[in-house]
N, C-alpha and C positions, 0 to 999 in steps of 0.2 A: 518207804514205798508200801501202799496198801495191798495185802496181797488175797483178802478174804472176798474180794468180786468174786462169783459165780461166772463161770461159761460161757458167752454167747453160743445163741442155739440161733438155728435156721429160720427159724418162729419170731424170734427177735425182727432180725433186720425184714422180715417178711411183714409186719406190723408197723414196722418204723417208715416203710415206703409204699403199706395199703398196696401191697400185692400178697398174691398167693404160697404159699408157705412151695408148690411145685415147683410155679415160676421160678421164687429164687433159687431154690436147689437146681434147676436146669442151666439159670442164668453162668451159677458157680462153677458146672461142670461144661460151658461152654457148647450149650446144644445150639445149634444152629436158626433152631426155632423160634429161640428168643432173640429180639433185636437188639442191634449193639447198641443202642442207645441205654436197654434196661440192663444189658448185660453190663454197663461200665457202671450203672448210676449202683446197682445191688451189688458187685467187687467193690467200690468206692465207700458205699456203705461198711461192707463189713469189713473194710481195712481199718475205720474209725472207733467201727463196734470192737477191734480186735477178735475177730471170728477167727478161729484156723479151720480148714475142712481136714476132715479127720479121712485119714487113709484106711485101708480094707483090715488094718491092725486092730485100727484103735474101736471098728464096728463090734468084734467080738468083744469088748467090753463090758464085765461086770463088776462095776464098780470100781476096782482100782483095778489096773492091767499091768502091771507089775513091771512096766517098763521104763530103763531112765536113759533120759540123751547126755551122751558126753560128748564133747567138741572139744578137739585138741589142734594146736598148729600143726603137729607132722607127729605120725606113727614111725617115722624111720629114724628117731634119736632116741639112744637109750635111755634116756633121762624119760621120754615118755612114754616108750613101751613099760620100764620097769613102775612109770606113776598107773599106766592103763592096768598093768597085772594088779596092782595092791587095789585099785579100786574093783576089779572083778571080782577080785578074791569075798570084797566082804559082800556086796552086791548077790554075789553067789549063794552065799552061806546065808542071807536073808530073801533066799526065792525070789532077788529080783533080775532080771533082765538089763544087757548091758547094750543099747544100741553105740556104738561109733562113729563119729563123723571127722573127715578131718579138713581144717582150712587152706592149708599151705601158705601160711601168712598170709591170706588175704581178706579184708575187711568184708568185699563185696561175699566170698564163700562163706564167713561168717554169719552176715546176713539170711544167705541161703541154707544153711546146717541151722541156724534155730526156730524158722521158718518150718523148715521140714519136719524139726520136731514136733512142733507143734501140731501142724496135720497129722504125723503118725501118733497124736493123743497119747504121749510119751507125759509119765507121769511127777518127773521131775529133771531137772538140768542141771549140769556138770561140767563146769568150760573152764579154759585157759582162753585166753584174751589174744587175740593174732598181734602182728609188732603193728600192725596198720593201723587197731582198732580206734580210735579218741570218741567216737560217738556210739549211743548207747541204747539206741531208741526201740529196737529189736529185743535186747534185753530186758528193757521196761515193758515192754508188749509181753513177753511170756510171763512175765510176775504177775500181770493183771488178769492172765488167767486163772489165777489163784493157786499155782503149783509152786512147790519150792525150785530154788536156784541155789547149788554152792559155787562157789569161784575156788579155783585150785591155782596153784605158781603166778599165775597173772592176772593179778585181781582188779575189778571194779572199786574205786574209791567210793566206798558207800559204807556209811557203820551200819546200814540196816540193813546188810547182806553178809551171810557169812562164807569168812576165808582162809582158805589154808595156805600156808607161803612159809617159806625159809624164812630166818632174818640176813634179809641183805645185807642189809647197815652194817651187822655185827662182822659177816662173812669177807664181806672188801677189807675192812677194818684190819683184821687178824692179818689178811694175804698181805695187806701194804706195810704193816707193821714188821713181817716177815722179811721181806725184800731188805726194808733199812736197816732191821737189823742186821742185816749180810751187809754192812757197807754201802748201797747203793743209796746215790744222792739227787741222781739226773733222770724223773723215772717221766714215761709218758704212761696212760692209761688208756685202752681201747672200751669202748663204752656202749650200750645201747639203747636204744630211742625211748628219749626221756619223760615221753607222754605216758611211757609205763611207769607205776610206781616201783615194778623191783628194781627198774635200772636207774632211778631216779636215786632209791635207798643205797642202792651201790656205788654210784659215785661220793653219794655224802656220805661210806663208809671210808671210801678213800680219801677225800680230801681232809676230813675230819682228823686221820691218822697224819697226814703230812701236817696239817695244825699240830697235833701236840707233839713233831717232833723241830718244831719251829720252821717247816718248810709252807712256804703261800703256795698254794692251789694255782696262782695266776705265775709262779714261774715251772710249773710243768706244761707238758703237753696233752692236754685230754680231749679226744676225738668221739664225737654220737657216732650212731648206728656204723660202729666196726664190729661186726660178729663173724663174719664170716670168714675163710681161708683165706680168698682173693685181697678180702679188704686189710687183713690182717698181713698179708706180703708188701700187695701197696704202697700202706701208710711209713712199712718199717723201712722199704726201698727209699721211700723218700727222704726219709730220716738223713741214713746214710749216704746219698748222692748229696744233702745237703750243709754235709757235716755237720749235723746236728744228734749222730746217733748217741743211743743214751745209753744208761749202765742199768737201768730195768722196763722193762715191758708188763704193766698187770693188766693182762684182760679180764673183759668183763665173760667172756667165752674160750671153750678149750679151742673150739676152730681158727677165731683171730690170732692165738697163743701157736698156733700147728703153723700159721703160714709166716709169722714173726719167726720162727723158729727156721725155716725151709730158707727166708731171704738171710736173715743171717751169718748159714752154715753157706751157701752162697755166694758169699762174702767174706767166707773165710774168717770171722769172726767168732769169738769162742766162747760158748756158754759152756756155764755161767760166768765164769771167770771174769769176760768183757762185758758181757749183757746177761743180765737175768733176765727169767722169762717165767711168767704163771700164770693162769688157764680159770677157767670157773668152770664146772659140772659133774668133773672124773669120769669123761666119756673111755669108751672102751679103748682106743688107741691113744690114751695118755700116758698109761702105765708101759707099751709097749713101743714105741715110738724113740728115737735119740737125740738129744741126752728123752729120760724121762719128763713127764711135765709132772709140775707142782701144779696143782688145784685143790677145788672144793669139792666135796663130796655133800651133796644135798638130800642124799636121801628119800630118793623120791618114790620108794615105794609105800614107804611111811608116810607121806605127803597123798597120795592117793587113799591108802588106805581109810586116814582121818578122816578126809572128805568125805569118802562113802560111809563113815559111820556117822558123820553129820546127817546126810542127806537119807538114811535109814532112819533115825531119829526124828527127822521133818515128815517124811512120810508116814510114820506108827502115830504124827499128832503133836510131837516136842518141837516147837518151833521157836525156839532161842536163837539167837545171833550168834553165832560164835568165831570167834577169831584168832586160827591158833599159829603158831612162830613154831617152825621148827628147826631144834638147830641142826646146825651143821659144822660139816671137819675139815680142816687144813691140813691137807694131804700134801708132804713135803717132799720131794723127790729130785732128780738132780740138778734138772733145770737152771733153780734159784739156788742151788746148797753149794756155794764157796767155800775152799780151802781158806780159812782163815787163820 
């Protein structure tokens, strides 16, 4: 994607429909005066032009305004509070400005949060991708206004955007390889929406690991978009009402991991002994919680950090691609840990 276009300015679309450079600024800001005829044909306009109307921020403007948008799905998991600290930290330490927005998984807030940036003439972008996201047309609008974009944990499949990301693949991998080596042979996996590439990389980190220990992928059970506590009780309930319950559980999240674990004890079933159980993030109640949960530990202040010193680097003029893996830890706890 081209990303050296210049700005639309007010001048432009004011020229492109042989009106007054006033008009459209009044058109934009919805005065009355102007008819809704001119006022749709100049908004229409400059949604084509990719125009943003820049907010009372971006007026004080000299030259660079030292401001960057990051859009996250939720400020209230530690996983992205601890990513939002490592990117302020460096953001900070290079005098820049850290605006936040967040989506709450949803495609259309999405929309709305890089829209906004854009009018607040916010000088580069910083997002996690909602579980809704598959279209990307907002995205490609702010690159054409010539400003850098990094993607952090949930990336845009584009090699011409750079990304900071765990490796999935490798993360499932290690966790399933885990589980079998404790003995377990009947496992189901909770999963999530696989329009995303990390959960896509996750699941073929898992099945991947049941191949080379000679188990098919088509005789486990693996469930999309189970992240959550509810969905992660659910699927386990049903399991066992249909005697089908199994001897591991690997989520692709610690929350599906908390309510697999809640149906279970339940149930009077006993981990890990009967059923293993293990979590993806090392959210705060995994270590504290009974038994403990086994998970991955991602790192994610380190995952922030990077990003901002990417998107430092774009801004001072270095605009290379970069695409980095960050590993991560198998955090082994009682969950999954068998007397053997």
């Amino acid at each position: 994607m081209n990303s050296d276009r210049r700005r639309t300015t007010i001048k432009d679309i004011a020229e492109t429909l042989h009106l007054s450079v006033s008009t459209v600024s009044r058109a934009l800001q919805g005065n009355p005066r102007i008819s809704k005829e001119t006022t749709e044909k100049v908004k229409k306009m400059a949604l084509s032009l990719d125009y943003s109307i820049h907010g009372p921020a971006a007026a004080l403007r000299t030259g660079q305004g030292n401001n960057i948008g990051v859009i996250v799905p939720r400020i209230n998991r530690q996983f992205f509070s601890s990513l939002i600290g490592g990117i302020e930290q460096v953001l900070r330490t290079n005098a820049l400005n850290t605006f936040i927005y967040q989506t709450q998984e949803s495609f259309e807030n999405e929309q709305q949060g890089v829209q906004a940036m854009l009018n607040a003439g916010v000088d580069g972008l910083m997002i996690s991708l909602s579980i809704e996201t598959q279209a990307f047309d907002h995205i490609e609008r702010f690159i054409r206004s010539g400003r850098p974009v990094v993607f952090f944990d949930r990336c845009m499949e584009d090699s011409s955007l750079s990304c900071v990301m765990i490796d999935d693949f490798n993360a499932a991998y290690q966790m399933t390889e885990h589980v079998l080596a404790n003995g377990c042979k009947k496992l189901v996996y909770l999963g999530g929406s696989e329009h995303l590439m990390m959960y896509r990389n996750r699941r073929k980190g898992f099945e991947q690991a049941l191949l080379d220990h000679h188990i098919q992928p088509s005789d486990v059970h693996i469930y999309e978009n189970s992240l959550t506590r509810e969905k992660g009780y659910d699927i386990t309930r049903q399991l066992i009402e249909t005697g089908q319950t199994p001897d591991a559980i690997v989520s692709a999240s610690d929350f599906s991991a908390l309510g697999s674990i809640l149906c279970l004890k339940e149930a009077g079933i006993n981990i890990p002994e009967q059923v293993c159980v293990t979590g993806f993030a090392n959210e705060l109640f995994s270590e504290v919680m009974d038994p403990s949960l086994t998970t991955v530990e991602q790192h994610a202040r380190e995952i922030g950090m990077k990003a901002a010193e990417i998107m430092v680097r774009n801004i001072k003029g270095f605009s290379e691609i970069e695409t980095v893996l960050i590993p991560t830890e198998l955090i082994i706890r009682k969950s999954s840990l068998r007397h053997r």
